[in-house]
N, CA, C and O of each residue as an XYZ file, in Angstrom:
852
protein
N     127.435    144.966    111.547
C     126.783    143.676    111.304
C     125.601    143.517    112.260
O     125.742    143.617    113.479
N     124.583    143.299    111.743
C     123.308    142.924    112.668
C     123.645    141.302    112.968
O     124.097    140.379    112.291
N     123.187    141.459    114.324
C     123.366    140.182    115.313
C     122.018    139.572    116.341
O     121.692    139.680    117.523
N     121.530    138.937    115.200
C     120.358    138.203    115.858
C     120.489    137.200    117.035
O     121.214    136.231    116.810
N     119.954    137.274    118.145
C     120.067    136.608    118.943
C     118.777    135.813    120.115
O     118.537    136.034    121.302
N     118.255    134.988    119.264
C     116.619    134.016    119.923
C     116.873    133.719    120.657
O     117.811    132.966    120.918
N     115.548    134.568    121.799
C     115.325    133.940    123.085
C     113.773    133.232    123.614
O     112.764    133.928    123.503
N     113.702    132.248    124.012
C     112.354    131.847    124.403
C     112.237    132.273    125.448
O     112.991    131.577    126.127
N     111.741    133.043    126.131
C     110.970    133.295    127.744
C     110.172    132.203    128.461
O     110.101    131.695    129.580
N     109.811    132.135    127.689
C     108.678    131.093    128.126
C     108.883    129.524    128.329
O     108.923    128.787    127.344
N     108.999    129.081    129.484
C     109.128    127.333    129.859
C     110.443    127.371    129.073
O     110.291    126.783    128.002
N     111.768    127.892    129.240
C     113.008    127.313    128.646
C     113.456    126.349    129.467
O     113.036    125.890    130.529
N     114.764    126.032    128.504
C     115.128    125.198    129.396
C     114.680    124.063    129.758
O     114.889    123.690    130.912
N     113.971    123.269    128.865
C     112.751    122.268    130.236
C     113.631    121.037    130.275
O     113.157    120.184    131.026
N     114.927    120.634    129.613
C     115.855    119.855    129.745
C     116.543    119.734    131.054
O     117.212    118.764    131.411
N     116.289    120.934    131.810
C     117.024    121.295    132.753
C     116.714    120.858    134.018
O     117.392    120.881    135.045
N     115.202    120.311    133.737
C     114.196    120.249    135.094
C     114.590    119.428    136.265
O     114.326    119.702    137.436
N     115.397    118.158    135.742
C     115.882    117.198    136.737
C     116.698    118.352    137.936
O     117.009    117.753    138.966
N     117.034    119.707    137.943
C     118.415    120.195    138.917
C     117.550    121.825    138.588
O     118.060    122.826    139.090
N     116.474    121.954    137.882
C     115.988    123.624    138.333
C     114.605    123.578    138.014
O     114.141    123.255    136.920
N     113.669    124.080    139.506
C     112.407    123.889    138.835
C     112.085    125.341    137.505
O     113.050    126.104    137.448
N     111.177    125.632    136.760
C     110.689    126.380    136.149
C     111.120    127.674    136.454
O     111.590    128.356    135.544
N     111.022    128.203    137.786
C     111.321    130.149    137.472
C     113.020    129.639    137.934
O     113.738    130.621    137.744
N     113.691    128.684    138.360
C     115.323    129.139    138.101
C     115.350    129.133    136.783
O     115.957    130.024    136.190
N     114.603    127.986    136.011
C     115.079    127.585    134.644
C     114.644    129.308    134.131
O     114.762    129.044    132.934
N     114.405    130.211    134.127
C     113.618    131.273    133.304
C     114.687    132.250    134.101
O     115.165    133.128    133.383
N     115.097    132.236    135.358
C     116.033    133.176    136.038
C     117.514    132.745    135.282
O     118.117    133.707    134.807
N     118.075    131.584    135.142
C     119.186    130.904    134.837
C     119.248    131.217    132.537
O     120.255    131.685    132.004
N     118.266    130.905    131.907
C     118.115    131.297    130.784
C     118.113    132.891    130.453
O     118.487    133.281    129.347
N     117.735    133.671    131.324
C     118.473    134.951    131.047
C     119.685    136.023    131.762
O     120.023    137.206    131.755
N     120.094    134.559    132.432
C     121.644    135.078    133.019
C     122.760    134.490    131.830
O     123.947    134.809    131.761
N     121.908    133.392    130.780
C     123.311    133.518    130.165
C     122.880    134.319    128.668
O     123.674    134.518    127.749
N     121.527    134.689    128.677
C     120.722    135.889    127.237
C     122.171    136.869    128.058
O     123.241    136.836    127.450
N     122.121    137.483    129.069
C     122.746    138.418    129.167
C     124.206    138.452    129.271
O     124.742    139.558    129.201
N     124.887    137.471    129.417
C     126.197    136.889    129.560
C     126.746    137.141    127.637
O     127.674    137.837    127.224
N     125.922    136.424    126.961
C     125.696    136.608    125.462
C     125.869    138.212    124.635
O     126.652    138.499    123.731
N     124.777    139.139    125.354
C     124.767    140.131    124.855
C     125.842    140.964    125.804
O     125.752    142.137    125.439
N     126.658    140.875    126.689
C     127.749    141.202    126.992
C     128.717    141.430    126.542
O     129.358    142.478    126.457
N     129.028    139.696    125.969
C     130.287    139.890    124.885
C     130.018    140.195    124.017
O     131.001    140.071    123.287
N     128.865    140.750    123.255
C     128.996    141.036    122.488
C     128.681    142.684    122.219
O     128.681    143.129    121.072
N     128.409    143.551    123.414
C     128.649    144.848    123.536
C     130.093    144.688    124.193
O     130.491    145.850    124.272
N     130.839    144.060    124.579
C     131.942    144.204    124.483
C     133.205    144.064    123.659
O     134.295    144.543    123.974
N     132.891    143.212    122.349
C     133.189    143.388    121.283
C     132.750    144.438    120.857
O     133.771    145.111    120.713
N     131.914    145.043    120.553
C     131.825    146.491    120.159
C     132.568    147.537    120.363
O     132.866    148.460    119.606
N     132.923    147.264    121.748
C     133.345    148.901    122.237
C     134.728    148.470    122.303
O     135.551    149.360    122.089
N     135.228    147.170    122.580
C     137.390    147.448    122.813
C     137.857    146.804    121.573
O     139.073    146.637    121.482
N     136.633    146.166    119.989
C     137.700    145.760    119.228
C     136.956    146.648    117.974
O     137.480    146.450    116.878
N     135.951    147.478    117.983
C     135.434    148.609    116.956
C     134.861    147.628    116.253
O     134.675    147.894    115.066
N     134.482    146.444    116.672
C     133.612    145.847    115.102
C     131.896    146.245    115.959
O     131.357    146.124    117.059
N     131.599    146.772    114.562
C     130.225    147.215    114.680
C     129.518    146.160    114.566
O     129.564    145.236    113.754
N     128.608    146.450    115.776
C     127.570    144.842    115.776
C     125.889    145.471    116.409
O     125.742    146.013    117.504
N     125.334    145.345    115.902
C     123.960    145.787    116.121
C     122.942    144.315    116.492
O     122.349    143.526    115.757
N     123.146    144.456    118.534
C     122.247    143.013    118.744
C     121.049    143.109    118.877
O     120.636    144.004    119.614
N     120.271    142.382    118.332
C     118.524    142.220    118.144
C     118.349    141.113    118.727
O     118.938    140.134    118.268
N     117.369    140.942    120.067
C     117.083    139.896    120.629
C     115.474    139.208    119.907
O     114.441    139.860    119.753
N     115.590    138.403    119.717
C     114.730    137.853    118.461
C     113.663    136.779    119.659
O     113.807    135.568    119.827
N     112.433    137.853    120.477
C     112.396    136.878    121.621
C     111.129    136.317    121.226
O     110.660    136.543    120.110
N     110.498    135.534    122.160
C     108.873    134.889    121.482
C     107.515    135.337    122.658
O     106.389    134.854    122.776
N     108.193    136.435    123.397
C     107.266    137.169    124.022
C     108.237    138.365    124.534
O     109.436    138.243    124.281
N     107.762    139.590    125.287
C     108.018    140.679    125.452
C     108.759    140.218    126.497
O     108.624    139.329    127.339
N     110.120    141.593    126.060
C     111.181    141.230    126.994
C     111.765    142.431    127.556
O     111.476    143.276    126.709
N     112.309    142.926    128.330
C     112.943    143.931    128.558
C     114.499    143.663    128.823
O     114.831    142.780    129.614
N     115.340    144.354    128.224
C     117.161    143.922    128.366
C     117.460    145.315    127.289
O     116.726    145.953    126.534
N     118.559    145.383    127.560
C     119.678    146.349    127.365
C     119.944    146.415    125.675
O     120.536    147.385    125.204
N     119.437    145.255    124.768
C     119.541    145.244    123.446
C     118.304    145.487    122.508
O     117.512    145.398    123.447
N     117.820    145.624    121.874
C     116.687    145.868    121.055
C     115.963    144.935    120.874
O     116.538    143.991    120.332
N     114.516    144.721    121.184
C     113.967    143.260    121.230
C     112.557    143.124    120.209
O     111.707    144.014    120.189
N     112.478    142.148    119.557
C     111.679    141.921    118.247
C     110.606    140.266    118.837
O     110.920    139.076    118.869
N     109.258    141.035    119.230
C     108.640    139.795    119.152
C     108.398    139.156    118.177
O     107.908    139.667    117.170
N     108.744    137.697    118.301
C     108.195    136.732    116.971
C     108.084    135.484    117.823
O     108.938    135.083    118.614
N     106.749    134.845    117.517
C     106.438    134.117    118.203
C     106.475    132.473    117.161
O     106.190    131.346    117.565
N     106.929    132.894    115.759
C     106.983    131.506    115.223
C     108.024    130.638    115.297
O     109.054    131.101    115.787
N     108.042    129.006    114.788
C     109.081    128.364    115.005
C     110.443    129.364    114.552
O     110.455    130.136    113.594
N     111.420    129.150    115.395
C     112.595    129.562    115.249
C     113.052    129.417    113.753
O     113.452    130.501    113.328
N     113.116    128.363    112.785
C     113.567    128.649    111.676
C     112.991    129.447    110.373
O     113.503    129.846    109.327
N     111.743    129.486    110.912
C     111.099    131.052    109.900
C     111.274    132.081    110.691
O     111.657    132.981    109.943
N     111.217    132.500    111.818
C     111.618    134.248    112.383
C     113.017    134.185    112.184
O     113.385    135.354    112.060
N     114.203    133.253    112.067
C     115.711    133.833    111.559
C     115.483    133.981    110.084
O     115.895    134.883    109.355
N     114.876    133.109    109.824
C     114.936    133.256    107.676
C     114.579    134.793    107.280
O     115.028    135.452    106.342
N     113.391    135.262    108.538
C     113.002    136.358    107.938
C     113.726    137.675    107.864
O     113.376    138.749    107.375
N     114.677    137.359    108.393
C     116.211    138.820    109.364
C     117.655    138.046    108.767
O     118.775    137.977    109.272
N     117.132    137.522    107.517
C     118.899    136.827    107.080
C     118.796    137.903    105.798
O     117.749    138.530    105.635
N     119.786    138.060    105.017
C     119.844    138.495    104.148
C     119.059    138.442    102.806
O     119.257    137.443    102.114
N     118.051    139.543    102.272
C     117.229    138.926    101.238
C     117.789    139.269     99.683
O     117.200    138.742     98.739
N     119.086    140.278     99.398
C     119.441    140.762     98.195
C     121.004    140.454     98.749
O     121.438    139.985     99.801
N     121.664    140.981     97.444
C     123.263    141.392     97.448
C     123.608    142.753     97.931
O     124.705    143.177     98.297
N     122.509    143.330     97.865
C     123.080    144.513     98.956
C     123.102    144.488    100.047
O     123.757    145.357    100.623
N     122.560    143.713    100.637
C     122.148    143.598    102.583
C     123.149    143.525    103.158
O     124.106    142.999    102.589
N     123.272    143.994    104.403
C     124.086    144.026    105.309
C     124.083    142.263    105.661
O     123.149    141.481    105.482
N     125.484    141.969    106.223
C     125.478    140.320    106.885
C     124.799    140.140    108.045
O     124.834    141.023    108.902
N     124.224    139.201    108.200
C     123.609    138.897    109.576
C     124.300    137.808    110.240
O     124.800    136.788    109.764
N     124.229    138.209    111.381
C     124.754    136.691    112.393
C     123.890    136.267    113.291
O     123.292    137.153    113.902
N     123.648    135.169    113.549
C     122.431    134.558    113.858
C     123.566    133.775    115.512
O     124.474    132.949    115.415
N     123.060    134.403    116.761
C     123.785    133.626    117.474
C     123.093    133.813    118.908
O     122.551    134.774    119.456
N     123.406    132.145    119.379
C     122.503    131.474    120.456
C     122.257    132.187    121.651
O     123.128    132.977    122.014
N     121.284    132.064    122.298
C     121.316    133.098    123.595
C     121.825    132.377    125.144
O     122.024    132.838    126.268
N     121.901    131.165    124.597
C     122.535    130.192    125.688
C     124.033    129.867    125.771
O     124.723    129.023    126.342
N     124.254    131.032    124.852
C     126.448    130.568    124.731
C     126.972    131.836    125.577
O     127.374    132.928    125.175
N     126.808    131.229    127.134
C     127.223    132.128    128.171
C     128.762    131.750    128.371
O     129.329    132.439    129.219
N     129.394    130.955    127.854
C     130.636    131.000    127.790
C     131.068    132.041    126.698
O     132.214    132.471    126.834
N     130.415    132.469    125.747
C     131.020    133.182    124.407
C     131.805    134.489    125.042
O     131.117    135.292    125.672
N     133.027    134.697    124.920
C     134.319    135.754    124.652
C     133.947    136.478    123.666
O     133.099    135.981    122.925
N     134.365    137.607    123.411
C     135.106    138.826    122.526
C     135.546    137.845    121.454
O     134.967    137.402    120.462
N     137.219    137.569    122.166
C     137.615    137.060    121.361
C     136.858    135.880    119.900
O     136.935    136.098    118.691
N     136.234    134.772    120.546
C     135.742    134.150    120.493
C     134.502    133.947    119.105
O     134.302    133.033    118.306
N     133.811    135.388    119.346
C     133.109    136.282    118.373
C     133.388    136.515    117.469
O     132.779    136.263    116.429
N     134.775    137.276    117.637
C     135.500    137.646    116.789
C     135.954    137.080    115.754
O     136.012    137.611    114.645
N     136.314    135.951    116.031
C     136.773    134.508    115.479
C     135.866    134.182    114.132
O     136.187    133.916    112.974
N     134.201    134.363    115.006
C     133.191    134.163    113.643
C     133.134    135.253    112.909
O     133.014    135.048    111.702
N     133.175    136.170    113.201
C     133.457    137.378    112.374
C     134.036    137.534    111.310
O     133.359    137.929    110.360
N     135.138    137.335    111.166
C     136.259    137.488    110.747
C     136.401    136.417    109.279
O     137.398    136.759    108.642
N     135.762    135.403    108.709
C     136.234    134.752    107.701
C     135.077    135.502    106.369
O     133.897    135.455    106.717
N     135.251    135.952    105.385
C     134.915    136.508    104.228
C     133.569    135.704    103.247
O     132.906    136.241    102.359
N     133.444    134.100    103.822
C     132.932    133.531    103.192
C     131.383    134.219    103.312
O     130.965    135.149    104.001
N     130.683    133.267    102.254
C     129.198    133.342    102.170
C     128.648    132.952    103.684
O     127.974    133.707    104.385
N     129.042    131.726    104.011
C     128.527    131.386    105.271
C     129.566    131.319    106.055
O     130.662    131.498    105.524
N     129.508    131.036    107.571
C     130.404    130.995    108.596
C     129.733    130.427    109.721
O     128.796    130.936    110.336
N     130.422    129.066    109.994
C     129.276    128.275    110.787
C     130.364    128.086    112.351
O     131.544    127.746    112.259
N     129.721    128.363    113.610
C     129.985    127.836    114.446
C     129.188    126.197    114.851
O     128.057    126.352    115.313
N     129.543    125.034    114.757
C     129.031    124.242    114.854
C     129.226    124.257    116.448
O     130.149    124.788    117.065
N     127.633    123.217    117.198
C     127.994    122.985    118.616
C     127.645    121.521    118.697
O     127.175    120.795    117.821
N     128.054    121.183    120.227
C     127.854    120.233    120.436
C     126.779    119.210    120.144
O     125.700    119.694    120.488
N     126.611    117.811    119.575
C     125.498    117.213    119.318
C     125.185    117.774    118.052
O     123.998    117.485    117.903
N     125.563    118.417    117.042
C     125.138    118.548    115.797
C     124.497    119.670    115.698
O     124.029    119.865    114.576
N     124.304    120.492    116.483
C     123.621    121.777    116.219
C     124.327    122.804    115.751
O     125.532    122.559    115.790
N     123.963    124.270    115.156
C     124.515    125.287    114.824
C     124.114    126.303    115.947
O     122.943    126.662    116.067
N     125.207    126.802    116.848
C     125.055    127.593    117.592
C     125.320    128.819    117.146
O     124.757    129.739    117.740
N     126.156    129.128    116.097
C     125.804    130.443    115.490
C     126.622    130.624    114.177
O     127.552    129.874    113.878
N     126.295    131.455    113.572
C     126.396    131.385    112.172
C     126.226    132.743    111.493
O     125.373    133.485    111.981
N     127.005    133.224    110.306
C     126.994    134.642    109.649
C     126.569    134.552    108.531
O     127.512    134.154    107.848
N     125.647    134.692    107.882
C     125.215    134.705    106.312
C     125.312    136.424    105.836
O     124.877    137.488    106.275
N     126.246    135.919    104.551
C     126.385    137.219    103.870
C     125.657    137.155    102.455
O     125.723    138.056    101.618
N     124.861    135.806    102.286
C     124.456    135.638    100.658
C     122.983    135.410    100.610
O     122.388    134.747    101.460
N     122.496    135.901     99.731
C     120.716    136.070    100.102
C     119.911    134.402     99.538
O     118.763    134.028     99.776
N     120.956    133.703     98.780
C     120.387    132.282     99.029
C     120.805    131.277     99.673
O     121.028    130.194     99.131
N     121.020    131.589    101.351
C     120.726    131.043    102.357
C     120.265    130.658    103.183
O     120.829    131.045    104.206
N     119.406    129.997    103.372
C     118.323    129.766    105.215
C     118.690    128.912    105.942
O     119.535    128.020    105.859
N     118.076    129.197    106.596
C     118.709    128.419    107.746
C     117.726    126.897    107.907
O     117.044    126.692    106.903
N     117.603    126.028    108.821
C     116.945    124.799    108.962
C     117.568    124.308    110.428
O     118.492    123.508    110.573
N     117.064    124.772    111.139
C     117.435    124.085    112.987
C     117.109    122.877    113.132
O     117.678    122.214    114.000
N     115.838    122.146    112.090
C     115.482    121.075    112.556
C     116.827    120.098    112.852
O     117.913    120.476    112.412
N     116.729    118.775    113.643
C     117.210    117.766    113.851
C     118.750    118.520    113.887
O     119.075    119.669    114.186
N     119.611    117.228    113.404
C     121.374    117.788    112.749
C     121.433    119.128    112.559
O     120.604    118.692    111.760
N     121.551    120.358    112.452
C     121.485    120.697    111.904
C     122.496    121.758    111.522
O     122.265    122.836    110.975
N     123.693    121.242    111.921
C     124.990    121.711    111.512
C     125.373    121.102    109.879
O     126.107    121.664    109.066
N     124.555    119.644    109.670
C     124.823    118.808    108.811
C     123.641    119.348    107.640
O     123.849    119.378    106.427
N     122.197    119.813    108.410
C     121.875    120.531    107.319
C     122.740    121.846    106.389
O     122.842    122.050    105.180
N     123.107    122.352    107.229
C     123.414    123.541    106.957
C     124.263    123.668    106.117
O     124.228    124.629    105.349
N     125.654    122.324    106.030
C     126.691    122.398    105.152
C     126.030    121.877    104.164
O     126.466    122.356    103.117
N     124.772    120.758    103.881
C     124.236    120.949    102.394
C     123.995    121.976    101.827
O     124.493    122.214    100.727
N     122.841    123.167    102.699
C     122.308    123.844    101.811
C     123.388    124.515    101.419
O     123.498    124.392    100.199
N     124.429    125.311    101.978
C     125.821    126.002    101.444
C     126.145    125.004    100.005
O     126.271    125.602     98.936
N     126.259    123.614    100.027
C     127.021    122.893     99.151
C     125.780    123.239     97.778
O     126.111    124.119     96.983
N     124.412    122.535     97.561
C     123.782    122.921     97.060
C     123.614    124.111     96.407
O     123.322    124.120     95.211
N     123.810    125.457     97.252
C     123.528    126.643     96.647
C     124.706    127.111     96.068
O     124.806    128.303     95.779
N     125.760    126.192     95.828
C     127.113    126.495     95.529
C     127.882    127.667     96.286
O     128.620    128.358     95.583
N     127.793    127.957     97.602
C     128.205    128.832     98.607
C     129.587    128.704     98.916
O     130.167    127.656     98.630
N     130.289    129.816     99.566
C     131.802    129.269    100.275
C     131.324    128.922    101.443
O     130.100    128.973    101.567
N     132.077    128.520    102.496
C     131.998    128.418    103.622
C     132.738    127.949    104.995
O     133.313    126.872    105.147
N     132.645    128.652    105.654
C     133.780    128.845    106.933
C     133.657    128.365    108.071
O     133.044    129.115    108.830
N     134.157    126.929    108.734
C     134.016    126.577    110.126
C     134.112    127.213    111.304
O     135.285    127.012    110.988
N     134.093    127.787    112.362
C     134.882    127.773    113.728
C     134.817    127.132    114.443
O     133.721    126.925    114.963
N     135.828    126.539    114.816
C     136.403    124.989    115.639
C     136.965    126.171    117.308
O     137.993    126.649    117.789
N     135.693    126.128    117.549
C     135.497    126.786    119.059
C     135.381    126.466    120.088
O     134.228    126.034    120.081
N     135.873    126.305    121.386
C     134.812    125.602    122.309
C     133.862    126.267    122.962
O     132.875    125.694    123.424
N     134.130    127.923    123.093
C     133.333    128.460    123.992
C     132.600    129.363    123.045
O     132.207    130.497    123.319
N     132.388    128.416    121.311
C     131.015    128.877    120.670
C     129.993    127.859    120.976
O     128.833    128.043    121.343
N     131.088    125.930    120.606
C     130.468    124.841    120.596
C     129.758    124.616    122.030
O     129.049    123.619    122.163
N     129.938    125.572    123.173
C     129.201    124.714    124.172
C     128.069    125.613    124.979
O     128.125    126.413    125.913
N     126.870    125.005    124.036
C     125.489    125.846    124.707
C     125.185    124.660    125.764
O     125.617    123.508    125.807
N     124.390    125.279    126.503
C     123.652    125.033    127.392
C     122.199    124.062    127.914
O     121.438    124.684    128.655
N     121.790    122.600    127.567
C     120.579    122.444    127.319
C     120.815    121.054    128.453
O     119.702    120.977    128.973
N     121.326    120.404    128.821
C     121.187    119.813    129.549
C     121.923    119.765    131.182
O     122.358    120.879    131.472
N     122.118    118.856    132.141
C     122.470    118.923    133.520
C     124.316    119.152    133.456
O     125.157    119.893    133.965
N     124.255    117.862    132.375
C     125.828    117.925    132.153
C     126.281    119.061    131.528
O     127.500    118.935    131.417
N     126.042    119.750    131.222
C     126.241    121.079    130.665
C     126.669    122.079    131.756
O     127.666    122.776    131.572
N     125.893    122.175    132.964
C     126.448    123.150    134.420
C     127.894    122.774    134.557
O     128.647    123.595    135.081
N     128.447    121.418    134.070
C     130.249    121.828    134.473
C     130.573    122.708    134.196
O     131.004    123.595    134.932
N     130.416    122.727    132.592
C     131.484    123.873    131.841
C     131.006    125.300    132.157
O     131.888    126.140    132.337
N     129.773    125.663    132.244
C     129.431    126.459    133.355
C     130.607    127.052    134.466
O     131.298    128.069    134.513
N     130.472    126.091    135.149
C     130.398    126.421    136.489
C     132.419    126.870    136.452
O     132.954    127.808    137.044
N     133.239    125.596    135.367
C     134.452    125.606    135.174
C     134.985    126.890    134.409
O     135.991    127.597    134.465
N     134.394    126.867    134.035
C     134.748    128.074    132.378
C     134.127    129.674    132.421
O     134.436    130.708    131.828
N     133.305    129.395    133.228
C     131.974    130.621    133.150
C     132.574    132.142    133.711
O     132.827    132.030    134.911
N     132.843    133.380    133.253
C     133.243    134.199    134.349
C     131.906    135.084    134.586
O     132.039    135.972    135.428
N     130.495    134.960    133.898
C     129.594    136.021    133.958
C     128.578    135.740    134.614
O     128.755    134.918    135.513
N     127.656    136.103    134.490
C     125.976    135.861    135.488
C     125.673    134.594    135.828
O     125.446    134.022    136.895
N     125.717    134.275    134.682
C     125.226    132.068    134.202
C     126.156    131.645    135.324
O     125.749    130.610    135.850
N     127.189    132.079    135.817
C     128.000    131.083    136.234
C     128.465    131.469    138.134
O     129.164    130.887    138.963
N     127.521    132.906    138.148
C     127.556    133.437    138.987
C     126.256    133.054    139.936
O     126.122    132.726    141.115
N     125.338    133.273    138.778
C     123.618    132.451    139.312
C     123.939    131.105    140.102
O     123.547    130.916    141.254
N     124.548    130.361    139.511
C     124.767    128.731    139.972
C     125.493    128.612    140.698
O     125.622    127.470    141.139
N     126.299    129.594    141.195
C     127.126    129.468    142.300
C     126.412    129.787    143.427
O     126.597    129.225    144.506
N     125.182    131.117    143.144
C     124.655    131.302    144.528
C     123.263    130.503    144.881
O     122.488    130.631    145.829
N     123.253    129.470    143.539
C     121.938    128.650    143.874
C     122.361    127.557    144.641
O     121.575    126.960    145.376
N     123.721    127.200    144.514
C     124.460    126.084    145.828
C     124.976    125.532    145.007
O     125.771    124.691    145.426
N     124.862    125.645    143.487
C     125.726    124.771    143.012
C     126.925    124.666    143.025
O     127.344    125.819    142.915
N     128.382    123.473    143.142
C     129.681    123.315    142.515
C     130.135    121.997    141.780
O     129.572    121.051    141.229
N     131.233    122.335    142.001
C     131.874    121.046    140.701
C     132.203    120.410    141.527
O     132.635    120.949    142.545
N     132.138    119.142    141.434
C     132.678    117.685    142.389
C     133.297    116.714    141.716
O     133.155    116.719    140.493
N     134.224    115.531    142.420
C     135.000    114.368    141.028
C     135.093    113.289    142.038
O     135.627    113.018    143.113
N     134.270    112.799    141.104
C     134.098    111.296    141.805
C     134.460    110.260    140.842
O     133.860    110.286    139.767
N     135.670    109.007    141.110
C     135.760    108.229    140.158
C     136.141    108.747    138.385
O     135.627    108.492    137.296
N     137.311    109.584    138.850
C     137.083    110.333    137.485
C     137.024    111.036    136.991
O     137.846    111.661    136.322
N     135.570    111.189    137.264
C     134.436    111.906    136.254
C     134.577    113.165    137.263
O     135.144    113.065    138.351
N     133.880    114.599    136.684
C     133.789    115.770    136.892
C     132.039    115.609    136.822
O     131.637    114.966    135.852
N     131.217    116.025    137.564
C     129.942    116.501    138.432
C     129.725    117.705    138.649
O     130.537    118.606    138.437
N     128.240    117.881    139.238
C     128.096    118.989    139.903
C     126.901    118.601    140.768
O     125.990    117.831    140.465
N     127.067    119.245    141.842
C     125.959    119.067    143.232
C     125.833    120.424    143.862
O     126.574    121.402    143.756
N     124.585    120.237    144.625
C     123.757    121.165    144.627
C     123.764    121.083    146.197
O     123.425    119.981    146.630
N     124.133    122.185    147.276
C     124.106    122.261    148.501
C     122.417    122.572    148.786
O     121.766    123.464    148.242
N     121.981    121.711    149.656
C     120.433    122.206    150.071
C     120.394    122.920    150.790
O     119.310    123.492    150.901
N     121.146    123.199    151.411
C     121.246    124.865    152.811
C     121.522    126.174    152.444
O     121.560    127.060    153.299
């Protein structure tokens, strides 16, 4: 299965800015690109599912997976690497910010037969997704977990949830470094530990603060 996986290089992250200026945000965005393409050369090699990852970036990149500049909005460079006939191989289209993503986890999306197979994430987005039917595209704008189950319904498609957490939880804002920092065993979570970050609980609530020394 080819496994697309978009990365921006450039100014990511900019949600992030309140807790990382610009080159962590660009150091921190490809500790979890690589956290990503981990599990998923590690699904390769201890559960035999063949997965061929293509980093789908918007400037030149160098990493360990095969990398395809495309510099247009994200929902025409995936349309163009989804399936265009009934013979095509399936594609999976999955986030470069799901530094929590497992083997297992992967696997999970893998695994259901339908036309589509949606990992929905947090806030309404599609963090990753398998199209096996050539009248599918994708649409990131806005919702777009909620797009996505139209166009399936519309094109009269099957289609397959995964009710995940460590598909559902990418990375785009401050509150986001908990699960990080809680959940994380790879780079993403290794980076933030040696940038000073930890988890704190105040009133409650679960935090994170940043040692200045």
């Amino acid at each position: 299965m080819r496994v697309v996986v978009p990365f921006a290089p450039e100014r990511p992250k900019t949600r992030l800015a309140p807790v990382l200026d610009e080159a962590e945000r660009a150091a921190f965005a490809r500790a979890m690109l690589d956290d990503t393409l981990s599990a998923l050369s590690t699904l390769d090699r201890e559960r035999r599912v063949s997965v061929e990852p293509l980093v789908l970036s918007t400037a030149p990149l160098d990493c360990d997976a095969a990398v395809v500049v495309d510099d247009r909005p994200l929902t025409d460079a995936v349309n163009d690497r989804l399936p265009a006939s009934d013979s095509d191989d399936p594609v999976a289209v999955v986030m470069a910010d799901l530094s929590l993503a497992t083997p297992d986890a992967l696997e999970r999306l893998f695994e259901p037969d339908a036309d589509v197979v949606i990992a929905p994430g947090r806030g309404g987005g599609t963090n990753a997704l398998v199209v096996r039917h050539p009248d599918f595209r994708v649409d990131y704008h806005g919702a777009s977990v909620r797009d996505h189950r139209e166009i399936v319904r519309d094109a009269e498609l099957s289609l397959a949830e995964v009710d995940s957490f460590r598909l559902a939880t990418d990375v785009d804002e401050p509150a986001d470094l908990v699960e990080v920092l809680l959940h994380g065993t790879g780079g993403a979570a290794a980076w933030l530990r040696e940038a000073g970050f930890s988890v704190v609980t105040a009133d409650g609530r679960v935090d994170i603060e940043r040692n200045s020394g």
